[in-house]
C-alpha positions as CSV (number, residue, x, y, z in Angstrom):
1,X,26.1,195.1,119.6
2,X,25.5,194.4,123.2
3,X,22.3,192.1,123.9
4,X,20.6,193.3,127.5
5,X,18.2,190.9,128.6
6,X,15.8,191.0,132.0
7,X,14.8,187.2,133.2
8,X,14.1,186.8,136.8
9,X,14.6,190.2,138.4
10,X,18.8,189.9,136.7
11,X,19.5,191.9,134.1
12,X,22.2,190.5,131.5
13,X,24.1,191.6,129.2
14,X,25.5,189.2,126.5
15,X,25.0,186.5,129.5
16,X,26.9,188.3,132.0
17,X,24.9,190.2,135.1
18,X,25.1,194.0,135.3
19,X,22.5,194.3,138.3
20,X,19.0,193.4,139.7
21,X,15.5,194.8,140.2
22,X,13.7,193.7,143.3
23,X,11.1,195.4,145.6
24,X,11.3,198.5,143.4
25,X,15.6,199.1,144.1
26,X,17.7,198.3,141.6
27,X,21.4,197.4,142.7
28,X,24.6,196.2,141.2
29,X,26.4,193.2,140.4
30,X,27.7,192.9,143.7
31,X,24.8,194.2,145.5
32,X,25.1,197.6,145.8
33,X,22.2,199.7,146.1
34,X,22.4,202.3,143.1
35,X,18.8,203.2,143.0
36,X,14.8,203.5,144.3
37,X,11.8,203.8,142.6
38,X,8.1,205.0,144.4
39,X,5.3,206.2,143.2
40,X,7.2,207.0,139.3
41,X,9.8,208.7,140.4
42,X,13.6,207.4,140.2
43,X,15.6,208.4,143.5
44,X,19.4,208.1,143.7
45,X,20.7,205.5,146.4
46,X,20.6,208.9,149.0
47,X,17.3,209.4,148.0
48,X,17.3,212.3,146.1
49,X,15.1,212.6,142.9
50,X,16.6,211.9,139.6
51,X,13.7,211.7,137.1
52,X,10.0,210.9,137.0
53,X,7.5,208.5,135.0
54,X,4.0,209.5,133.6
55,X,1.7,208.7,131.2
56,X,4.2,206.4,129.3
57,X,7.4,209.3,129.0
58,X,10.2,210.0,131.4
59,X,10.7,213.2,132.9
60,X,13.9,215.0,134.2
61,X,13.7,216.3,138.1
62,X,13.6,219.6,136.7
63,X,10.4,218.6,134.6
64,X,11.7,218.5,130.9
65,X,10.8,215.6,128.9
66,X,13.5,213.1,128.1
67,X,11.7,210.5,125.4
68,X,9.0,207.4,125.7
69,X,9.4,205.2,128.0
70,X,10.1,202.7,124.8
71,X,13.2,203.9,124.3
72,X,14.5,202.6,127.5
73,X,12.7,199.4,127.1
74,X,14.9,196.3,127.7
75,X,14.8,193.2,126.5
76,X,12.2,191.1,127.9
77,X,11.2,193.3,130.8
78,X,7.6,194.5,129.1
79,X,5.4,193.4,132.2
80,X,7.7,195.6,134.7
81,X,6.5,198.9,136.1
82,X,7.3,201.5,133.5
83,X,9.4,203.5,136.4
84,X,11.5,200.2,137.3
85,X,12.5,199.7,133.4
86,X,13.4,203.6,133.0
87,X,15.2,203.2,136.7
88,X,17.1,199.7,135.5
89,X,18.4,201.4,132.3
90,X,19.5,204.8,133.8
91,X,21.8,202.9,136.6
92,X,22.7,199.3,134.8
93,X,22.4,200.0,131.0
94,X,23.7,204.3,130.4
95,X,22.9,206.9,132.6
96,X,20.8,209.6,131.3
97,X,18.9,211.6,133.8
């Protein structure tokens, strides 16, 4: 089974990076902008919204709950705004919204 790890603003997995969080945008390998967070929501790299965050569970853009935000919860990235570790798995880990 994979291992996906956050440390530093990278997040791994097995070792190897599949993006980065940083000043609320999350972005590829190579740099690539995927993805914005503000004010829980999740916007696309165009800026449309994708999903929202409240009270601890993620939310669709059409408003229909989608689970806790534990079960997006990557390794290691505990102390991160709950909207930034929903955003980081959606566009690094499987997309779901």
């Amino acid at each position: 089974m994979a291992k996906i790890k956050f440390q530093n603003g990278d997040i791994r997995e097995n070792g190897a990076l599949l993006g980065k969080v940083r000043n609320d945008e999350i972005r590829d390998k190579m740099g690539t902008l995927l993805g914005k967070t503000k004010n829980d929501e999740i916007r696309d790299r165009i800026g449309a919204l994708i999903g929202k965050v409240k009270d601890g569970y993620v939310y669709s853009k059409m408003g229909a709950r989608l689970g806790r935000v534990d079960d997006y919860m990557i390794a290691d990235m505990q102390h991160e705004k709950d909207v930034n570790i929903v955003a980081c798995y959606h566009f690094l880990v499987k997309k779901f919204l």
